[in-house]
VOGU-3710 file (C-alpha; in Angstrom, 3 decimals, decimal comma):
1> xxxxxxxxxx> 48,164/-33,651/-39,082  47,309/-37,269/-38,942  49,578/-39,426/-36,603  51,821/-42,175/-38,169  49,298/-44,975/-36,951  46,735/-43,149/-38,384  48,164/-42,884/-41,734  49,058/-46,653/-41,487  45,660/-47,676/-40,462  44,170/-45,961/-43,280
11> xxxxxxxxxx> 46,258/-47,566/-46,143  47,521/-51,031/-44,308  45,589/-54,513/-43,960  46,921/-55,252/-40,340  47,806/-58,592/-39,637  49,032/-57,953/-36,147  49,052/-55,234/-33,810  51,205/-52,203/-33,246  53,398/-50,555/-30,375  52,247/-46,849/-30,700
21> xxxxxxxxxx> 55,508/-46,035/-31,030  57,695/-44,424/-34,380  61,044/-46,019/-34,701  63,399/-43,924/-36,787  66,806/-45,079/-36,656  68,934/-47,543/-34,781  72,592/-48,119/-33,243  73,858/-51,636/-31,573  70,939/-52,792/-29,539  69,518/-49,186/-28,884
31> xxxxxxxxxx> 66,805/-47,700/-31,118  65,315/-44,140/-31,332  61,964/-43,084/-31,883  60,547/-39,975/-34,119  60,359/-37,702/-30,484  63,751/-38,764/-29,875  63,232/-41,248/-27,120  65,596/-44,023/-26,717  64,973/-47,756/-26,464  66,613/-51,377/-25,915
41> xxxxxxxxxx> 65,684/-52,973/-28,979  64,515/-56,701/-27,388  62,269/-57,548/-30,051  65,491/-57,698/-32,735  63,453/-57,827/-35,731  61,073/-60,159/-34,115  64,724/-62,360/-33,765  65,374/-61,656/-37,426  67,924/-58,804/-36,673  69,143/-59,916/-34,091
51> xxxxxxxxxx> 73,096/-59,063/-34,853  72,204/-55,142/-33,878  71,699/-51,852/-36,210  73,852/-50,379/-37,979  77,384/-52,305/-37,084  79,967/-50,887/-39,158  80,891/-54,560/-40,625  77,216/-55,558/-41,704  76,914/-52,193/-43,215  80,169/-52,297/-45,465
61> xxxxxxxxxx> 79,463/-56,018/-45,967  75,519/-54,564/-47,249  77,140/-51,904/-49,540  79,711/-54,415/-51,034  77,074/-57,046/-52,080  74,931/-53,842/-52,900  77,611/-52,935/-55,445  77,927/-55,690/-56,957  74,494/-58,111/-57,068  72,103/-57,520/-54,882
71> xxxxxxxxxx> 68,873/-60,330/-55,671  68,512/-62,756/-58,250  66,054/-65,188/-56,792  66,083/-68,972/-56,740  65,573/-68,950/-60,480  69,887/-68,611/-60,944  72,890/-69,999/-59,920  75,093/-68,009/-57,651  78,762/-68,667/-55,988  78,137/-66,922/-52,230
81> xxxxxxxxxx> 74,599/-69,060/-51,748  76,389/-72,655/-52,795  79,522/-71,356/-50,142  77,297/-70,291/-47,630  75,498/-73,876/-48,054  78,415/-75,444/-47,849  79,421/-73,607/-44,495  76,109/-74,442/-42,754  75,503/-78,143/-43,815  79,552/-78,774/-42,639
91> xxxxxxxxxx> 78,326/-77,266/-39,128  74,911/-79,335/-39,089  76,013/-82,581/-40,116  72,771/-82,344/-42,944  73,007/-83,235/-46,110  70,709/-80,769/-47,840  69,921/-77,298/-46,957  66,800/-74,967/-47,743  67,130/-71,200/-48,203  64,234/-68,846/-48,145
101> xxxxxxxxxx> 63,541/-65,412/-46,958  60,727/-65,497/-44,335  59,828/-67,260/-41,244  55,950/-68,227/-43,453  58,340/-69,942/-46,241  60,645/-71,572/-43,543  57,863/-73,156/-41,562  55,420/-73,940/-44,829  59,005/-75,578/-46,006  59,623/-77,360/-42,748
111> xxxxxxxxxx> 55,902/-78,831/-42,993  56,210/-79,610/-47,006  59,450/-81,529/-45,937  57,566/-83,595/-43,014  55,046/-84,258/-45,020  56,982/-85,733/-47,562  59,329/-87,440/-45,629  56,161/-88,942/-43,849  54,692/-89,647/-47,276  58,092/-92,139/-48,018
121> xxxxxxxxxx> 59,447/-93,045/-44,955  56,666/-93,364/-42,413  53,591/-95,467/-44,368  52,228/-92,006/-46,096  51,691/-90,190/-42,832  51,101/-86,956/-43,491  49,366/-85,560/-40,562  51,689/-82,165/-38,933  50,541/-80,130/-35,785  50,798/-76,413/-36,253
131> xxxxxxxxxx> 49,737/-73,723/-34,535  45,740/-72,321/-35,133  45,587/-68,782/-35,984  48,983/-68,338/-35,347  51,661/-65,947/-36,958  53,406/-68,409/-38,532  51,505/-71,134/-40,459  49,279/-68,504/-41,528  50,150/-68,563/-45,225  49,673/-72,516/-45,397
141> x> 46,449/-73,189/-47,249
//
């Protein structure tokens, strides 16, 4: 029987590479793999998840939006996103805020918005540094 990284490499376009390791479930900062070894989970998501597995708050808090709406895009109005904006730009001290799901959207965003504030406010410079074959930036054409 063919080994999950073997499945994987048959069906998946890799884009970076894997820890031959299986993770099947998780708890705090502690995850398990599919032999039933036990790890400190440092990578967090790659810093996405970085609030731990399975906390009995997040959960509840996942099954109650779950329940009730759970996506809708950018395409419709919605009360939680303008609160949570709200929240956020009274802690920053910014006037505008940008939501979007992925650290490729948040740093193509982040160079959009330089570029166009470098377009109107700095003599149309345009020019951004970014990283060269690097995760993020990737997506930018």
């Amino acid at each position: 029987m063919p080994t999950t990284a073997e499945r994987e490499s048959a069906v998946f376009m890799m884009s970076a590479g894997r820890l031959p390791v299986t993770l099947v479930r998780g708890e705090g900062s502690r995850v398990w793999d599919d032999e039933g070894n036990e790890y400190l989970d440092f990578v967090a998501g790659i810093a996405a998840d970085n609030l731990g597995h399975c906390h009995p708050r997040i959960v509840e808090a996942i099954k109650q939006q779950a329940e009730t709406l759970l996506h809708v895009s950018n395409y419709f109005y919605t009360i939680p996103q303008l609160d949570l904006a709200d929240v956020i730009l009274e802690q920053s001290g910014m006037t505008r805020i940008f939501f979007c799901n992925s650290g490729a959207e948040a740093t193509e965003g982040a160079i959009k918005i330089g570029r166009k504030w470098g377009q109107t406010r700095r003599d149309g410079a345009t020019e951004i540094i970014v990283m060269d074959e690097a995760f993020h930036g990737r997506t930018l054409a």
